[in-house]
C-alpha positions as CSV (number, residue, x, y, z in Angstrom):
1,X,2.9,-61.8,12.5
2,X,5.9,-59.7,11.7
3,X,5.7,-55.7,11.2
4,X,6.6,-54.5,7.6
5,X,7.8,-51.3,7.0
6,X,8.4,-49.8,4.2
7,X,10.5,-46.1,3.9
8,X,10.4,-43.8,0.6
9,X,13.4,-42.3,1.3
10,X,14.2,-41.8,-2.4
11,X,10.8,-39.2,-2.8
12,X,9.6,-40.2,-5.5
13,X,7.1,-41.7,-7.9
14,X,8.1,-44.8,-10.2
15,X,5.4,-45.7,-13.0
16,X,7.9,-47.0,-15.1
17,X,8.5,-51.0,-13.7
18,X,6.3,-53.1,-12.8
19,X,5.0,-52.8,-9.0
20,X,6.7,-56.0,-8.5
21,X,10.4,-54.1,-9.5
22,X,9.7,-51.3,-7.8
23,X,13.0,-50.5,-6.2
24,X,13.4,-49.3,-2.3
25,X,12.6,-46.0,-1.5
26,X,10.4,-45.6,-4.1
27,X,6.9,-46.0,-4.8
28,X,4.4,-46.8,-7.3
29,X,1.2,-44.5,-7.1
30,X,0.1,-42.2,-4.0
31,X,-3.1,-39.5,-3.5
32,X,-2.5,-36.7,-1.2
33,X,0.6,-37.5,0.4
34,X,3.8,-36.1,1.0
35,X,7.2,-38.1,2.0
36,X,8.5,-36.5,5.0
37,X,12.4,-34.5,4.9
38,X,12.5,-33.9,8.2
39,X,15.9,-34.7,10.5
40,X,14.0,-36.5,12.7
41,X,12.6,-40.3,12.6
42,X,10.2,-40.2,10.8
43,X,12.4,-38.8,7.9
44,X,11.0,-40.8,4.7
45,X,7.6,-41.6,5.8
46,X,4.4,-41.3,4.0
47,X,2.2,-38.5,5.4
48,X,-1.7,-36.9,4.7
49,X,-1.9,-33.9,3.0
50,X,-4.1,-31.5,4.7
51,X,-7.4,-30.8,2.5
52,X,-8.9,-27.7,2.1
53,X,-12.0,-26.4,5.1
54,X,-14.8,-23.7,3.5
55,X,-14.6,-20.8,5.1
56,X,-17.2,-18.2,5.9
57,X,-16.7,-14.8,4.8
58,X,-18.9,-11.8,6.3
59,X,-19.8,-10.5,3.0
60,X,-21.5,-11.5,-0.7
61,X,-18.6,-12.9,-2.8
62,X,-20.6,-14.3,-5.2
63,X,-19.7,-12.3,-7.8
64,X,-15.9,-11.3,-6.9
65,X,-12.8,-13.2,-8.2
66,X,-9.7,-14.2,-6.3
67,X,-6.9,-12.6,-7.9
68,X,-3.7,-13.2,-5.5
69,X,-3.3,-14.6,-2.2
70,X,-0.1,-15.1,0.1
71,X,0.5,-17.4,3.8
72,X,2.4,-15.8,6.8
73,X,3.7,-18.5,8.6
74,X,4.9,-15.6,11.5
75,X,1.7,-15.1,12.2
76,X,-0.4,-18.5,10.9
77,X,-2.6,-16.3,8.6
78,X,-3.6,-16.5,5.2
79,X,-4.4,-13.1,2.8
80,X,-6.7,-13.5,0.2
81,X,-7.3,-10.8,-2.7
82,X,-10.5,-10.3,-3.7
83,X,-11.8,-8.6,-7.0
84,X,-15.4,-7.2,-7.5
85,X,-16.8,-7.1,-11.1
86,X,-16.3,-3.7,-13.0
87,X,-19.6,-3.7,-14.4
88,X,-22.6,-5.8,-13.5
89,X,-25.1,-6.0,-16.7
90,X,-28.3,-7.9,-16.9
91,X,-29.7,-9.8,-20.1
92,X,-30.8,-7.0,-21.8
93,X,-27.5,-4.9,-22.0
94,X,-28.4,-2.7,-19.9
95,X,-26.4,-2.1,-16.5
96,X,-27.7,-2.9,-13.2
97,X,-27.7,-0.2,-10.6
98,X,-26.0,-1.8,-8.2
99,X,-25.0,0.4,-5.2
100,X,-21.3,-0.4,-4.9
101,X,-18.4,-2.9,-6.6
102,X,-16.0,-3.7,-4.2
103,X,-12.3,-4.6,-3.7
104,X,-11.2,-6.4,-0.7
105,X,-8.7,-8.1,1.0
106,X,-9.4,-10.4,3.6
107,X,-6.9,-12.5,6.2
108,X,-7.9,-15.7,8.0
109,X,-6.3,-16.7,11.3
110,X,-6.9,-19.1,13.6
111,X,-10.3,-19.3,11.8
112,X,-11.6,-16.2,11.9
113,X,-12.1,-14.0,9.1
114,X,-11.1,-10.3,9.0
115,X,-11.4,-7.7,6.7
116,X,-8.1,-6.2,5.9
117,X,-9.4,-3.4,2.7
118,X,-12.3,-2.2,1.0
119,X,-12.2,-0.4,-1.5
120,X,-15.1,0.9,-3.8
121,X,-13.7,0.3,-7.3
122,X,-17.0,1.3,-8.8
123,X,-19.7,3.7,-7.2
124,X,-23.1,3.8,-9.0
125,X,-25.8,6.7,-8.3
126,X,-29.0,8.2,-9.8
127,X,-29.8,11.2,-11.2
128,X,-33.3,11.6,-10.9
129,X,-35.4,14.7,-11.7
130,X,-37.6,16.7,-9.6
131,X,-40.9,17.9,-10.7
132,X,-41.6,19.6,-6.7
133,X,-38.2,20.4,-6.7
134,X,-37.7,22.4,-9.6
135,X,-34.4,20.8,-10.5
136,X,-33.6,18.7,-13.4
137,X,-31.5,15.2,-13.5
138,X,-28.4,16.6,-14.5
139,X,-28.2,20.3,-14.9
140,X,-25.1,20.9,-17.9
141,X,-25.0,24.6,-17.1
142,X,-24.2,24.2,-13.4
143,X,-21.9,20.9,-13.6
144,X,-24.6,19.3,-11.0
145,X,-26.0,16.2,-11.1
146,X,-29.0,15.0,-8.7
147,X,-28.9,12.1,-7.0
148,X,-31.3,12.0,-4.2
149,X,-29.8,9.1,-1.5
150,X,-26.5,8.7,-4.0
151,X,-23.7,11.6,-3.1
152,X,-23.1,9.4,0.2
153,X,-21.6,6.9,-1.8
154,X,-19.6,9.2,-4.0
155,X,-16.3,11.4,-2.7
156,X,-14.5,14.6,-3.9
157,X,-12.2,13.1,-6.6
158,X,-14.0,10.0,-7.4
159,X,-14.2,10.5,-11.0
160,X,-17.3,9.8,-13.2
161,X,-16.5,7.3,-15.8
162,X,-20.2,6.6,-17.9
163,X,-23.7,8.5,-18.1
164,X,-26.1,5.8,-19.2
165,X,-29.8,6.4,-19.6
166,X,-31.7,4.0,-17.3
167,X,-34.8,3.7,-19.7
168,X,-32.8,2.5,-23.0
169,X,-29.7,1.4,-22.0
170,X,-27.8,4.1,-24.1
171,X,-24.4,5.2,-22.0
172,X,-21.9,7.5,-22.6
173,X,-18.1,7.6,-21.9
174,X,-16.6,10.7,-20.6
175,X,-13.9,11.6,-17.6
176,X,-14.8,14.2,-15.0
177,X,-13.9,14.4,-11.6
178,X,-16.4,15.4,-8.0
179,X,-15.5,18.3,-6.6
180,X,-18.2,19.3,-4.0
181,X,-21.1,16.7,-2.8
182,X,-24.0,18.1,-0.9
183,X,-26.4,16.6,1.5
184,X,-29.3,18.1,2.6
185,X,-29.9,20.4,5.5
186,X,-33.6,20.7,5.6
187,X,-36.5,19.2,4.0
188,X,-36.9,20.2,0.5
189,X,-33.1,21.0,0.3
190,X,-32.0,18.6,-2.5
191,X,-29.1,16.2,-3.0
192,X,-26.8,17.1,-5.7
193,X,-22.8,16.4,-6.9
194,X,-20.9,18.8,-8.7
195,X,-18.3,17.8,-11.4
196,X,-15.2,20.0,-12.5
197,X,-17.0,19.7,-16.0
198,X,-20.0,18.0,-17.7
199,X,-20.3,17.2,-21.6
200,X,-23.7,17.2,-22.9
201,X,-25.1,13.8,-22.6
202,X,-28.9,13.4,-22.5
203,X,-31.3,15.8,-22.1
204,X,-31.3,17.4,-18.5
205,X,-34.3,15.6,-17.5
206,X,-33.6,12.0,-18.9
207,X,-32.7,10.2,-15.7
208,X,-29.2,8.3,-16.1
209,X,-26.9,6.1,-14.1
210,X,-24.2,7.5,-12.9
211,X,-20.6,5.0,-13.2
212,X,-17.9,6.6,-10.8
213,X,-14.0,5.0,-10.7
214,X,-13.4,5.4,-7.0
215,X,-10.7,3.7,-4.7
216,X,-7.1,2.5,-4.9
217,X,-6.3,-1.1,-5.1
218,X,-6.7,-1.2,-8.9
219,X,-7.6,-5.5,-8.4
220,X,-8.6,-6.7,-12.3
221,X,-10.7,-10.2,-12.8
222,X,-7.9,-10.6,-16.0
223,X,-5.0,-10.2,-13.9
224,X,-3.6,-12.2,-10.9
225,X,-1.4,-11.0,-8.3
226,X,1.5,-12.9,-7.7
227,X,4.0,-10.8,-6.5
228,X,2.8,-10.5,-2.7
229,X,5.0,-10.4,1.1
230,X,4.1,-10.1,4.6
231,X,7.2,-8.2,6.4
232,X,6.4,-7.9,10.2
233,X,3.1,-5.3,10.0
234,X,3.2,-4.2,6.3
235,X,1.8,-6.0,3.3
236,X,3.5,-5.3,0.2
237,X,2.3,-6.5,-3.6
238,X,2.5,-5.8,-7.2
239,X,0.5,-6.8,-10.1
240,X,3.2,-5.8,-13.0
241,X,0.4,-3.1,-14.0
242,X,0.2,-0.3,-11.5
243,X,2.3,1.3,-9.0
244,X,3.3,-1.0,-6.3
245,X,1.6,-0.6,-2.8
246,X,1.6,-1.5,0.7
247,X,-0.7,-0.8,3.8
248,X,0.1,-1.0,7.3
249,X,-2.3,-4.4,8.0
250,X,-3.0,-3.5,12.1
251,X,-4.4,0.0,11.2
252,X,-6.1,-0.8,7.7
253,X,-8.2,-3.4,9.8
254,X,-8.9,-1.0,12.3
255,X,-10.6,1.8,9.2
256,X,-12.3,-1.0,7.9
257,X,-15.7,-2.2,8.7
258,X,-15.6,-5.5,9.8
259,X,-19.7,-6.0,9.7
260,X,-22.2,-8.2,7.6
261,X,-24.5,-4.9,6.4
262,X,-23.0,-4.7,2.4
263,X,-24.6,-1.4,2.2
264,X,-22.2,-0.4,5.0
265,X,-19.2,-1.3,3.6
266,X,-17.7,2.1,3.4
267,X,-14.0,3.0,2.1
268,X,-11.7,1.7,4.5
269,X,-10.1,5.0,6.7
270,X,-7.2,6.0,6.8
271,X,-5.5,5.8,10.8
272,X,-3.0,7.7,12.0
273,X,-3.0,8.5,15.3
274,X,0.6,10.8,15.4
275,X,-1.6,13.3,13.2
276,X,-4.7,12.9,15.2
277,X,-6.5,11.2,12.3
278,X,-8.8,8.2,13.7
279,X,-12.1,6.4,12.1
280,X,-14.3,8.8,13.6
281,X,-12.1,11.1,11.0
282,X,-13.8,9.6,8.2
283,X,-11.3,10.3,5.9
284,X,-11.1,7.8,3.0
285,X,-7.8,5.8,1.9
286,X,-6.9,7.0,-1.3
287,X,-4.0,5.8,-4.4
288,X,-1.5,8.3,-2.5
289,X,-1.5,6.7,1.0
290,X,-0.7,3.1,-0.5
291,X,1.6,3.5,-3.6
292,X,5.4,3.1,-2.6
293,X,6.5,5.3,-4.7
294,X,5.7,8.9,-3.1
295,X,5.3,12.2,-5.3
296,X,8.5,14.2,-5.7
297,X,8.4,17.4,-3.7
298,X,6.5,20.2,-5.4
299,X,8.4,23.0,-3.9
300,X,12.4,22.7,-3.3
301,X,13.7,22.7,0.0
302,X,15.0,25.9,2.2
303,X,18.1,26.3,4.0
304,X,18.7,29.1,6.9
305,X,21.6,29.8,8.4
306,X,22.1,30.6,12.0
307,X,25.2,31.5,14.1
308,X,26.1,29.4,16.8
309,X,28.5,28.9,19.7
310,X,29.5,25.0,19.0
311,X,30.1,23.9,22.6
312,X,31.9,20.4,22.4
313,X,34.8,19.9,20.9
314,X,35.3,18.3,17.0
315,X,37.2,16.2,15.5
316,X,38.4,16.4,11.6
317,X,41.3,16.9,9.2
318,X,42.7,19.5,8.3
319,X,43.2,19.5,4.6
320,X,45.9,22.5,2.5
321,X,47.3,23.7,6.0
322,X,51.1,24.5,5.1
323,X,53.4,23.5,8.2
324,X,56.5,25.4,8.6
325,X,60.2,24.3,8.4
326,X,59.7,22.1,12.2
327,X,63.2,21.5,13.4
328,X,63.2,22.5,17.4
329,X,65.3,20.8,19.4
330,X,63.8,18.0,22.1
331,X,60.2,18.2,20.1
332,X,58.4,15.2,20.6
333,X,57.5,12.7,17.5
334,X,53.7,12.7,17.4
335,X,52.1,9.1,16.1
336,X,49.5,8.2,14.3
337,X,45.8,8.8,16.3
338,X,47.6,11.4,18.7
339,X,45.5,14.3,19.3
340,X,46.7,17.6,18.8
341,X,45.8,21.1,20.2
342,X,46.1,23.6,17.1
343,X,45.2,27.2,17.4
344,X,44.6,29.4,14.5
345,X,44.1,32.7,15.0
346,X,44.6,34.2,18.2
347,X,41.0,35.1,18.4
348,X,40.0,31.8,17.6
349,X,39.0,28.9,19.8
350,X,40.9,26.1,20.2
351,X,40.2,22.7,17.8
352,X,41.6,19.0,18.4
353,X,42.6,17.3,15.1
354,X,44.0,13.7,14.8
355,X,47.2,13.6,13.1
356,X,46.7,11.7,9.1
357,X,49.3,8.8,8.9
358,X,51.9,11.1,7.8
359,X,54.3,11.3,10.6
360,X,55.5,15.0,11.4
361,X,57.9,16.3,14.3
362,X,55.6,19.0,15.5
363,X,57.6,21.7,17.6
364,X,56.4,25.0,15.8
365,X,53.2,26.1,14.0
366,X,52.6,28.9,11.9
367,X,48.4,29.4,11.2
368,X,48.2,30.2,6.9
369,X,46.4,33.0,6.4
370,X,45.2,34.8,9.6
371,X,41.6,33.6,10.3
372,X,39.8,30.9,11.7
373,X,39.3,27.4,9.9
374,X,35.9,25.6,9.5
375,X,36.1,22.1,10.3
């Protein structure tokens, strides 16, 4: 029985003839296919699609939101941007202390699953008063909030977003940023985080929830991130909302914890080995190690002058020199790229200059002005 083949080598789809009419090259209906461009033989064939595989990712993502992704087909690797909610609420209005909300981005190669980032968009704590203590929840005088197992999570310049009263729901919008967190030293020696400022909120002993905005990725469930490349090591992306940023993907990974425990899932650390900063450094990646815009210098630069012997010999023009009437007898014509040994002042050392296209019979030279010229 003879072999029919059929090639699409026109690409695409005809639904507007009957099947019967369907011309060469074309074709009447196909599901998950592609027609092949390639140079080769098999240029115009009919191919699978690849599907989609689940993948497994080491964390809870149950609640996050894919906002952008990108492929790097250098590499065979796939980024995937991950959003965590901004506030988790339960049927009753009333927030959900939930330890941390979290940012991530996440690469898979050759089927594994790394963590790129993590960043803690929202840090939650609890101040709590002490009746054996002898401190209150939040004490207005001192700027001091305690939060007994909660300044861990929280970092000098985190700012605190919302005080919300745990019993009733109630919260509170204000805008003050940590400036010391203390753990304690000793039994007995309590927990606490200071804030630059504290408006008066509840009553000192009401025991509230305490909203920090941390980290630096800025990801938003509402917006997606399209504008995304891979260039060698560096990731670079913009959402059209904040500054743009990039991290430098080999050392991100190695700052990030790469582990299943959530409640371990720390700010990713900044690496950089030339300045002696490693993970055991512990020092978190913040908005101003990312953005690629830097800060303009806060101080203007300083220039000092030092004397110097220059030792080799320069090269230059010599612009406003006046040559004399040159009219000796015998002198050579220079050209154009001959070098020329001129000397100043008699004090003065010696400097080569190339000769400009203007063509001059050089036998005498008189030095304008008697000093040296700076070249």
């Amino acid at each position: 029985m003879p072999e029919i083949k059929h090639q699409f080598t026109g690409g695409k789809m005809n639904k507007d003839v009957d099947e019967r009419l369907v011309p060469n090259g074309e074709y009447r209906h196909a599901m998950n296919v592609q027609v092949s461009t390639s140079e080769g033989s098999d240029v115009g064939t009919v191919q699978n699609i690849l599907g989609n595989s689940k993948i497994s990712i080491p964390f809870d993502v149950t609640r996050m939101t894919c906002v952008g992704s990108v492929s790097d087909e250098k590499s065979d690797s796939v980024y995937f941007f991950l959003s965590g909610p901004r506030f988790i609420y339960d049927n009753k209005g009333i927030i959900t202390p939930t330890t941390f909300s979290r940012d991530h981005i996440v690469r898979l190669k050759q089927g594994i699953v790394e963590v790129v980032f993590t960043d803690r968009k929202i840090v939650i704590a609890n101040a709590v008063a002490s009746t054996s203590a002898g401190n209150p929840a939040i004490d207005y005088n001192t700027n001091t909030a305690y939060t007994p197992g909660g300044s861990a999570r929280v970092s000098k310049g985190d700012v605190l977003e919302k005080i919300i009263n745990s019993v009733s729901g109630v919260e509170k919008t204000v805008n003050h940023t940590v400036i010391h967190t203390h753990f304690p030293q000793f039994p007995g020696d309590p927990e606490f985080i200071v804030f630059d400022n504290l408006d008066l909120a509840f009553t000192a002993n009401t025991e509230c929830h305490l909203l920090f905005r941390s980290g630096c990725l800025n990801f938003d469930n509402e917006r997606s991130i399209t504008g995304i490349n891979v260039i060698d090591d560096m990731l670079f992306w913009t959402d059209g909302f904040s500054e743009p940023k990039k991290i430098n993907i080999p050392r991100s990974i190695e700052g990030t914890y790469q582990g299943t425990n959530m409640n371990a899932q720390h700010q990713t650390f900044l690496i950089n080995k030339k300045q002696g900063i490693t993970y055991a450094s512990g020092v978190n990646v913040g908005e101003k190690h990312i953005t690629v815009i830097k800060k303009a210098p806060s101080k203007p630069p300083t220039l000092q002058s030092l004397t110097s012997i220059r030792e080799e010999s320069v090269s230059g023009e010599a612009l406003g020199v006046n040559f004399s009437d040159i009219g000796s007898a015998g002198a050579a014509l220079k050209k154009q790229g001959d070098t020329l040994l001129i000397t100043v002042a008699p004090a003065c050392t010696p400097a080569i200059f190339k000769l400009s296209p203007t063509l001059i019979n050089l036998a005498t030279l008189y030095s304008v002005l008697n000093r040296s010229v700076a070249v």
